[in-house]
N, C-alpha and C positions, 0 to 999 in steps of 0.2 A: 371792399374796393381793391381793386388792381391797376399796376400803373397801366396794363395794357391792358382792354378788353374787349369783347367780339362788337359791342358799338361803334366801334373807335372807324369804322370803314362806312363812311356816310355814302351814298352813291342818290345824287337828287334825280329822281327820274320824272315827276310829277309835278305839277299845279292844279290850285286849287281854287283859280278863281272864278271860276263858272261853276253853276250849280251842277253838283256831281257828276262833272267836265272835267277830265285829264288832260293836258296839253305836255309833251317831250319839251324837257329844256336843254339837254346836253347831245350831245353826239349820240348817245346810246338810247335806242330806241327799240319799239318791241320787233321792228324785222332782221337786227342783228347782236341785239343781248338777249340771253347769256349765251355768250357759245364755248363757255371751259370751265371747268371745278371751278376756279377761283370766282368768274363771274357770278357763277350760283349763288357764290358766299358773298356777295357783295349783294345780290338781290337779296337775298336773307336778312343781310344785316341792313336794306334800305329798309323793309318792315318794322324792325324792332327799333329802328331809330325813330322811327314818328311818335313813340312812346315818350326820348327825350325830347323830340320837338312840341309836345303837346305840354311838358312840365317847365318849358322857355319863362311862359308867361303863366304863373303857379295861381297865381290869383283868379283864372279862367281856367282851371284845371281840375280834373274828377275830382282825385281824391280829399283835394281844398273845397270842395263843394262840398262831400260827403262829411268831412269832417265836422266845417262848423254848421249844416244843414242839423247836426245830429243835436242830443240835448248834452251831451259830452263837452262842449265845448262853445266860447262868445267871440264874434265876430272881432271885435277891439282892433287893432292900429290906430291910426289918426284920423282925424276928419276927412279927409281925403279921402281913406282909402274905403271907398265907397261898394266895392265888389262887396269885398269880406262882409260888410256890414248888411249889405242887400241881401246876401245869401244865410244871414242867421234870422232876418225879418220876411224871409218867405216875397222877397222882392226882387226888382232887377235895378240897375243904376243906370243902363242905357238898352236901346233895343240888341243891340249887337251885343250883350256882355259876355256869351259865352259863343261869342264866332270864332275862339282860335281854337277851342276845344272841339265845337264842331269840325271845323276844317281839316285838324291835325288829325283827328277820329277815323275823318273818311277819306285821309290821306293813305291810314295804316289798311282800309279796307281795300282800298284799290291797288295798295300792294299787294296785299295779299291775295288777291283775286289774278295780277297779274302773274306770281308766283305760281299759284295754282294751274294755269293754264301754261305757262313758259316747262315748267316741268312734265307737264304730260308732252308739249311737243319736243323736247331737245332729243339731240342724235345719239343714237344707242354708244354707250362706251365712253360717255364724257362724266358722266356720273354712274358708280355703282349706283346697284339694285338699291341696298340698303339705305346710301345714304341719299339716295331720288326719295322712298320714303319717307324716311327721317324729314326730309325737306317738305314734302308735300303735311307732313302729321304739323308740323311746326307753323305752317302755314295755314291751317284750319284752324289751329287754336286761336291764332292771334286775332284769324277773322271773328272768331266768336268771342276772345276777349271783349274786342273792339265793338262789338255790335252787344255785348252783355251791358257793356256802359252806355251805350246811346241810348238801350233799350229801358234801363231804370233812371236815365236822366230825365230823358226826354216823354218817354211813352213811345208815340208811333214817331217811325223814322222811315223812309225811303230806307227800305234792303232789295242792295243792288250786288249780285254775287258774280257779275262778268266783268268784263273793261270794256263792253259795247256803250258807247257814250246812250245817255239817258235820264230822259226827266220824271220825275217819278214822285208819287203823293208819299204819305204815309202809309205804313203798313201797318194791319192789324199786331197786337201784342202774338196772339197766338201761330203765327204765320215767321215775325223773327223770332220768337221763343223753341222754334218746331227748328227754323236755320241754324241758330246757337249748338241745339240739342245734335242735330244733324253733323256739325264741324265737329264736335267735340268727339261724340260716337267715332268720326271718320280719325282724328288726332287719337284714340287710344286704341286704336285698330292696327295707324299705322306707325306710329311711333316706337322703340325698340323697347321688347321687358329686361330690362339690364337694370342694376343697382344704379342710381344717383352718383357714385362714387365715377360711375366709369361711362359718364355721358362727360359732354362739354360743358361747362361751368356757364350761367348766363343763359341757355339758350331752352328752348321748353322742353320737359318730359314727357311718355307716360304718366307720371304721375302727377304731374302740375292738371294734366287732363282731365284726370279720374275728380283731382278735387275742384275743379273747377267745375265738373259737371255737379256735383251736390250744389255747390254754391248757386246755382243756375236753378236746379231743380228745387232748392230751399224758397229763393226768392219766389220762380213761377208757381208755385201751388200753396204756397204762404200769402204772397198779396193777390193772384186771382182769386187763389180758393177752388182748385183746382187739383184733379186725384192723380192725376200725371204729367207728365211731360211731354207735350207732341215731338213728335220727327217729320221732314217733308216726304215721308212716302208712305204717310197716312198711320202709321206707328205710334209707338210712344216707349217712353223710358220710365220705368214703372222705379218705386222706392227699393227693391229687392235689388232693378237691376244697380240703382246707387249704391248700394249695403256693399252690395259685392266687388264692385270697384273700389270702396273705399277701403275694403278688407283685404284687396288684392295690394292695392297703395301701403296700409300700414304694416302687412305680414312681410312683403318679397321688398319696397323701394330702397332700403336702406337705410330711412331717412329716419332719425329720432330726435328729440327730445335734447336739449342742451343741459347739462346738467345743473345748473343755477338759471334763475330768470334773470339775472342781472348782466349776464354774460350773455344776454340777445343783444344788449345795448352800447352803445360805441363807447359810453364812459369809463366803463370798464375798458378800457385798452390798455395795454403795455406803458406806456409813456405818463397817459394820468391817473393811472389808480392808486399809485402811491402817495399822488396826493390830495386825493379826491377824501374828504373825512370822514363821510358819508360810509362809503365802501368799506374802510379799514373800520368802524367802529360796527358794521354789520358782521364781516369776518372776524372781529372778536367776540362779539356775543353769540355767535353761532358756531364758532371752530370750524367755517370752512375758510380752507389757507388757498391763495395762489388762483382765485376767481382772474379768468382771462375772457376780452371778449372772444365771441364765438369767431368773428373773422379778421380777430389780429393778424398783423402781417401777410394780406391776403389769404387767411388762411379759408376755409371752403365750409361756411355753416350749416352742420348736417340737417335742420331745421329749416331749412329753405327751401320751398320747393319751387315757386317763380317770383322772382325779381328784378328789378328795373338795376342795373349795374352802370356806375360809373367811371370816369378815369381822373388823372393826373394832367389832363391835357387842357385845361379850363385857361381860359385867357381872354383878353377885351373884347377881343374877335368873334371868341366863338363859345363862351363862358357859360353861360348856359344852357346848352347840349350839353356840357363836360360834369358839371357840377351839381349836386342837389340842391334846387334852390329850395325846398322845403326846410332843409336848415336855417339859410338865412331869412325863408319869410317866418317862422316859428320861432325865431331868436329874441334874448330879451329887446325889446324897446330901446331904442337911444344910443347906442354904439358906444356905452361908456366905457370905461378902463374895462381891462380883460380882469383885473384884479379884483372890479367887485363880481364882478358874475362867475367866477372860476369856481368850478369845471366848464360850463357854461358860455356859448359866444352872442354876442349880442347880433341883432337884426332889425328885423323889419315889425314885429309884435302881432302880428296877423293872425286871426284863428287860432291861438294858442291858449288862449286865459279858460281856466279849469271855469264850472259855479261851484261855488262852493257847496250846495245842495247834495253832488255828485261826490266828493269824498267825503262828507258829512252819511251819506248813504252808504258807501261802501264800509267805513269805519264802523258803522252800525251793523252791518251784515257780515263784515269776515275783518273782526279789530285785529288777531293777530296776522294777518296777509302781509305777507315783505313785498308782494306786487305794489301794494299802495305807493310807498314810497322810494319802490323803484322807478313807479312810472311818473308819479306827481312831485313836482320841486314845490317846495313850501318855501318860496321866498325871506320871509321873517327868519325859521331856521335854520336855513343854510346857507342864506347871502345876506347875511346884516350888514354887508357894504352897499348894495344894490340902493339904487337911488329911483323912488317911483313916479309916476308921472313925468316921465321923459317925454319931450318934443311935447305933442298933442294927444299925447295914449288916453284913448274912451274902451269904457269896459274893462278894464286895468284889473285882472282879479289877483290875488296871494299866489294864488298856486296854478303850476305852469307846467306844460308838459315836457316829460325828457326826453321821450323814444326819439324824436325828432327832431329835438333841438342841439345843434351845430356843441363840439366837445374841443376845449381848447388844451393845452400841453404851457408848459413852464419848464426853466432849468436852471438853477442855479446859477447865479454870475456878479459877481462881489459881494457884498453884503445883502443879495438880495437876490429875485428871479428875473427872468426876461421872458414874457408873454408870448407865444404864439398865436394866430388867431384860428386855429386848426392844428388836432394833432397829427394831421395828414400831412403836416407841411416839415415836419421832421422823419415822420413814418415812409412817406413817401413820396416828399420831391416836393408838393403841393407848392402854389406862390401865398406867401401868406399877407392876403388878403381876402378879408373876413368875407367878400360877395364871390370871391372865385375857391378860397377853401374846400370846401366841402365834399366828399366823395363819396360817404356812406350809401351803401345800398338801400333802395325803396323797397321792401318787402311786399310783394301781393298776397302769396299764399304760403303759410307754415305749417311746421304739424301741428304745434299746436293746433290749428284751426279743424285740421284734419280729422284727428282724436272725437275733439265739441261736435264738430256734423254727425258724428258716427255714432253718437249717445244720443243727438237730439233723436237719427235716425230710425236707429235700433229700442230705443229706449229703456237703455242698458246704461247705469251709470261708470261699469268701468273703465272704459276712456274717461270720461270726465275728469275720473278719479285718479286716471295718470296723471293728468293734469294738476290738479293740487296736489297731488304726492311731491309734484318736482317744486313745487312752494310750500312744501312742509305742513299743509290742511288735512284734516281728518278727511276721511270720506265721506261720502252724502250718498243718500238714496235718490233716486232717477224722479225728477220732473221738472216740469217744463219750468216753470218757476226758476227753479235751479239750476237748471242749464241756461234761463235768460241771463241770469246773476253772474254764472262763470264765464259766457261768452264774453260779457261787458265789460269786466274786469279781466282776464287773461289778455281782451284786444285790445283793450282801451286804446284810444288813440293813433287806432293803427288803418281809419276809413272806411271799419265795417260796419260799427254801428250803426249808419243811418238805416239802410237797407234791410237790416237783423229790426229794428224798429219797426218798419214798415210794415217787411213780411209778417209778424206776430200782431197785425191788425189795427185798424184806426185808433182805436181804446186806447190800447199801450201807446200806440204814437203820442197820440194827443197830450195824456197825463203824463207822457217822459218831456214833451217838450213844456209843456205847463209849467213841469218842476222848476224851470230856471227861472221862472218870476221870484223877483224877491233876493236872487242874492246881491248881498254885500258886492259892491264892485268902485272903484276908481274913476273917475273921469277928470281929466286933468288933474291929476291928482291930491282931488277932494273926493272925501266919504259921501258914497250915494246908494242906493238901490235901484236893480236891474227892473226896469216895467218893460221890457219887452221895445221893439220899432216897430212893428208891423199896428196900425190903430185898431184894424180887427182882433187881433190876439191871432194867437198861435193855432188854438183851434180849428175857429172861422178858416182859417189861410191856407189849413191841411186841408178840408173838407171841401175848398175850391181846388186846389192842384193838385190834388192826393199824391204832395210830395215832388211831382215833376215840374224842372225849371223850363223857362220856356226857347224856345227854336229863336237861332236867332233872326233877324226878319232882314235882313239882307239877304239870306237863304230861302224865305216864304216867297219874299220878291221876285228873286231871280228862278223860280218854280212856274211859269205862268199859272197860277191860279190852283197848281197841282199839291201843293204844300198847306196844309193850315196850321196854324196858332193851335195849342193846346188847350183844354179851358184851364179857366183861373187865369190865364194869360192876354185874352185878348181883349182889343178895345184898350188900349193902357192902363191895364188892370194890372195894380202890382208894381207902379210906379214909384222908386224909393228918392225920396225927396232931398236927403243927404242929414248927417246928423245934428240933430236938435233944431231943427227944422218943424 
């Protein structure tokens, strides 16, 4: 995080209240914006902001879908909070429950659709060549981000690539997989080959391209079952031409490998690692001295290659755009003292509770891994203040996840310390209040990630093997197996899982998500075990939706008749009753 960054220039130019219907709200409209550099960059940054506006409300939001949809992770907060819990039993809580994600999705498309077109018309000399490029490559990515997510939530989506208003059915998979394919080819075409070092921080690469097409081309030929990739002009993007982009990414972008894994994550900052116990008693058993996070003091994480960036500008007002709320909904339970949860800020408890099946598994597969318990807080051991069964917590499990959960700072001050609720709020201005805190960047794609596709690709374990190198693991020989293993734990927790499931076929789905039967878990905190919510099982519930949530039907509605329900979805199938019910 930075106090200032390229989001920070909202410019509202759209509504969403008609079915894939744009209406102008402000002065600026498409017959006289953009007409000068700066405008550009404010259409620019109205794109990437629909990213913050789609993470307002976290609990209708991808990567909180994908997280606890996965077997990584148990829906838990309180009886109330009904999304989370729908979303881990293969359910919905109301028909609308994913209309903000919808909306803000194909808010980000029609910007960028209008980007696209504003750019080919503006008047020669108000923008270099270069950076018209740059702008237009930046613009096809994000359409294709945006539609790579509608396309494995939902299935078929209305793909609408003009701002010509329009009603429109679903599309086949292979028709937006071919559009995806198509923006992303067009974004590494024209995006500039320069190192990461010496682009704009925040804003997309070349190289966010290159990996985001694997990622594209992993899903589409994993869960169709499919030998390539279509393109819309009858084409395709074959696994060679992936190789080589992603050969191109790790040889020429700059970008590597951080030298500890513990130093991706914000606990390691400057302010807490001194007293984080955790941290110091890992650096003495290993002799490495002087572990910094990657993006202390804004500093620039050469292992990033696209992320969601935040600011310092978070307030009653407009709180939400500014701050990650995935900290505060991943936070411990109950807002109690900073003092027992420290390093740790407490929250909302949502999607965060480990099963305990999943580090019982990993412990079994790589017991010496320092990942484990960088990524997973073991309650018992590390917070024997923390107080369980806060407010109404269901699913309540031991161990918790870190990557994402909010990191608080202390300082000395009489006989004792003084709490902060964020160590942004000393780092960098933050108001230290636990729900506007938070400023960490959202990571979508790292190298790590990069390396794993390129082994799965190739099937060549030496990436992989970088990858355990920088965690201190022997080597492995290359299969799929074992690259299922190191993907799962190297990401953990970081939204990709569901999807890596998926793609690797029903089978694995099934028996990954089966696994969470059975664990030990919390409910108001008394001892219970996890049966599952869904009354079908998990199974059954895959083998209707094959994983897709469903459309929300104020959108089917307002489609005359052009939009349908998914299966698994329709007829009120899938209705989540609310818990212990």
């Amino acid at each position: 995080m930075k106090k200032i960054t390229y989001i920070i220039v909202t410019l509202m130019l759209f509504s969403c209240d008609d079915f894939l219907t744009f209406d102008p709200i402000t002065d600026k409209t498409s017959a006289n914006f953009p007409q000068t550099e700066t405008e550009a960059l404010q259409m620019m940054a109205g794109i990437y902001t629909t990213m913050s506006n789609e993470h307002q409300l976290t609990d209708m939001s991808y990567l909180f879908v994908c997280e606890i949809a996965s077997d990584d992770k148990l829906g838990g907060g309180g009886v109330n909070d009904v999304n989370a819990q729908a979303f881990e039993a293969f359910m919905y809580s109301n028909p609308d429950m994913l209309s903000h994600n919808w909306e803000t999705t194909y808010e980000g498309i029609h910007r960028a659709n209008f980007a696209i077109e504003k750019l080919d018309e503006m008047e020669e000399g108000i923008l270099s060549d270069g950076l018209k490029k740059q702008y237009k490559g930046e613009a096809h990515f994000l359409r294709a981000f945006f539609y790579h997510r509608l396309a494995t939530l939902y299935g078929k989506v209305p793909l609408k690539i003009t701002t010509e208003l329009a009603e429109l059915g679903g599309a086949p998979a292979d028709e937006i997989f071919a559009q995806i394919a198509t923006d992303l080819k067009e974004a590494i075409d024209l995006l500039p080959n320069k190192d990461y070092s010496n682009t704009k921080e925040g804003h997309v690469t070349r190289w966010a391209a290159q990996a985001m097409m694997a990622r594209v081309w992993l899903f589409y030929t994993g869960f169709y079952q499919k030998a390539d990739l279509p393109l819309v002009d009858g084409g395709s993007v074959s696994k060679q031409n992936v190789i080589d982009w992603l050969g191109d990414c790790i040889n020429n972008s700059g970008h590597k490998l951080v030298g500890d894994f513990h130093e991706l994550w914000p606990y390691t900052n400057s302010l807490t690692i001194g007293d984080y116990d955790y941290i110091q008693d890992y650096m003495a058993e290993t002799g490495k001295k002087d572990l910094k996070y990657a993006s202390d003091e804004g500093a620039r994480n050469p292992e990033t290659l696209f992320a969601l960036k935040f600011s310092n500008f978070a307030n009653w007002d407009i709180r939400r755009g500014y701050g990650n709320m995935y900290q505060l909904f991943f936070g411990l339970r109950g807002m109690q003292p900073i003092s027992n949860t420290y390093p740790f800020s407490g929250g909302w408890g949502q999607g965060n509770s480990i099963p305990k099946g999943m580090v019982d598994q990993w412990l079994a597969d790589e017991p010496n891994d320092p990942r484990i318990w960088a990524s997973v807080l073991d309650i018992e051991e590390e917070l024997p203040g923390y107080s369980v069964g806060q407010w109404d917590f269901v699913m309540e499990s031991n161990y918790w996840g870190k990557k994402y959960n909010g990191v608080t700072a202390r300082v000395e001050e009489g006989d004792g310390y003084k709490y902060y609720n964020d160590y942004s709020v000393i780092m960098y201005g933050n108001q230290d209040n636990n729900q506007l805190s938070h400023g960490d960047d959202l990571v979508f794609i790292r190298f790590a990630d990069v390396l794993l596709m390129m082994s799965e690709l190739t099937e060549d374990a030496q990436y992989m093997n970088r990858v355990r190198a920088r965690a201190d693991l022997p080597p492995v020989d290359y299969s799929l197996e074992n690259i299922q293993k190191e993907r799962r734990y190297e990401l953990a927790f970081e939204g990709l899982r569901w999807n890596d499931m998926r793609r690797w076929g029903p089978t694995y789905t099934k028996e990954a998500l089966e696994s969470q039967i059975g664990a030990p878990i919390l409910n108001f905190g008394k001892p219970e075990v996890f049966k599952g919510l869904n009354p079908k099982g998990y199974s059954a519930r895959y083998d209707e939706t094959k994983g897709f949530f469903p459309i929300p039907q104020s959108q089917i509605n307002l489609s005359n008749g052009l939009l349908e329900q998914i299966e698994g979805w329709r007829d009120g199938e899938g209705l989540y009753p609310g818990f212990g019910s």
